[in-house]
C-alpha positions as CSV (number, residue, x, y, z in Angstrom):
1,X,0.0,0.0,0.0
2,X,2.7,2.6,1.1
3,X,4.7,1.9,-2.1
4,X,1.7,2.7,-4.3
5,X,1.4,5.9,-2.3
6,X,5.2,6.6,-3.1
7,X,4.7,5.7,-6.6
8,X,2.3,8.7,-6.6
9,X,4.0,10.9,-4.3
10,X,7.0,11.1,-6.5
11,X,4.9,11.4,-9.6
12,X,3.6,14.5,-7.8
13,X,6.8,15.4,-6.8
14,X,7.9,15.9,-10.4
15,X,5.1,17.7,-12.1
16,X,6.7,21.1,-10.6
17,X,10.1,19.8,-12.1
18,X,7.9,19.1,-15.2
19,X,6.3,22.4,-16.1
20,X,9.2,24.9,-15.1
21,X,11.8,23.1,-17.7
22,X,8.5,23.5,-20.2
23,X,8.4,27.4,-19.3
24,X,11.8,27.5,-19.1
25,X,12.2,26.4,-22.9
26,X,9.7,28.6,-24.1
27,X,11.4,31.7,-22.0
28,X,12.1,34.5,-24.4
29,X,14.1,36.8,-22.1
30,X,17.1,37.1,-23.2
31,X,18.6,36.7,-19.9
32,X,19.9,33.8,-18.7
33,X,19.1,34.3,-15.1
34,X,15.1,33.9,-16.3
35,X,15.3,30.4,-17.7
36,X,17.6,29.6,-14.6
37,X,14.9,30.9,-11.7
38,X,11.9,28.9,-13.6
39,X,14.3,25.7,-13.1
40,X,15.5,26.9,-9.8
41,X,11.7,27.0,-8.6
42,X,10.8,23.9,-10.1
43,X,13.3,21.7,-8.1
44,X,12.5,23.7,-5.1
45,X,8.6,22.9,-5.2
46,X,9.8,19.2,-5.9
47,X,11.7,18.9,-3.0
48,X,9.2,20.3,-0.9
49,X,6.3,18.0,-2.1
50,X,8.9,14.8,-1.7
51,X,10.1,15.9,1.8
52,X,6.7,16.6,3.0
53,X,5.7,13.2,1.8
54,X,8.4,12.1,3.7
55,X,7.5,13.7,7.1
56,X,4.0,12.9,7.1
57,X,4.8,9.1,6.4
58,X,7.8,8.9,9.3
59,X,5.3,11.0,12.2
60,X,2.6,8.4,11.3
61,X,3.4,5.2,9.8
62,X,7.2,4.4,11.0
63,X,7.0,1.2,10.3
64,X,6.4,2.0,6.3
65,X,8.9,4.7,5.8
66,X,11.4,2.6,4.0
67,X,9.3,1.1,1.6
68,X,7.5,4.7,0.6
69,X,11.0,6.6,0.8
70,X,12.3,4.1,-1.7
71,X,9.5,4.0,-4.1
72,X,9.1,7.6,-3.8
73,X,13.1,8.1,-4.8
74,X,13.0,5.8,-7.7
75,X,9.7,6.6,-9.0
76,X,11.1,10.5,-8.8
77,X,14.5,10.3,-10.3
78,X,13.0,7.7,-12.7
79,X,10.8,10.1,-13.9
80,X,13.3,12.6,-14.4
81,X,15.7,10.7,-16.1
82,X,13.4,9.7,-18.4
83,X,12.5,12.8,-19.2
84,X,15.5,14.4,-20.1
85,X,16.8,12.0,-22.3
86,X,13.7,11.9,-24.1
87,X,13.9,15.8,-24.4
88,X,18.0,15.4,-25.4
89,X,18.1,12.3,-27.4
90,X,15.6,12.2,-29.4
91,X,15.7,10.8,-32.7
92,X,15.3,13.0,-35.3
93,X,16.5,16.1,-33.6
94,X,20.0,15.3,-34.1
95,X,21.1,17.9,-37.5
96,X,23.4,15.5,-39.9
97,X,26.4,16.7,-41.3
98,X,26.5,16.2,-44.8
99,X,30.2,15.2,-46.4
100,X,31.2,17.2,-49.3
């Protein structure tokens, strides 16, 4: 039961992470600092969600904390993974270099 709950606590935890890389992407300032903070912000929220997870389950359920810390941790850094090298390898958004 607690891992299901940390499968979708960690799934929660990285929607934040989720949509600031998407409005970091689609930032038009031309300052670097702008795409930065939306990123920034995005991991903080994350962190908060997981670790708030995390201190409910440990005041109330001891006994379970390892199981929903793990799934939670896997599930979360799965899901980032994943994401990123589907948004930095994927195929067909590699330009060839034609040989003269």
């Amino acid at each position: 039961m607690f891992i299901l709950i940390g499968i979708v606590a960690g799934i929660l935890g990285f929607a934040p992470l989720f949509l600031s890389m998407g409005m970091s992407r689609r930032s038009t300032s031309t300052s670097p600092l702008s795409p930065g903070l939306y990123g920034l912000g995005g991991v903080s929220v994350s962190l908060v969600i997981l670790v708030v997870a995390l201190i409910i389950v440990a005041l109330n359920f001891k006994d379970q904390l390892v199981f929903f810390a793990v799934s939670e941790t896997v599930v979360f850094l799965g899901c980032t993974i994943a994401y990123f090298v589907y948004r930095n390898v994927r195929p067909g958004t590699r330009k060839r270099v034609e040989k003269e």
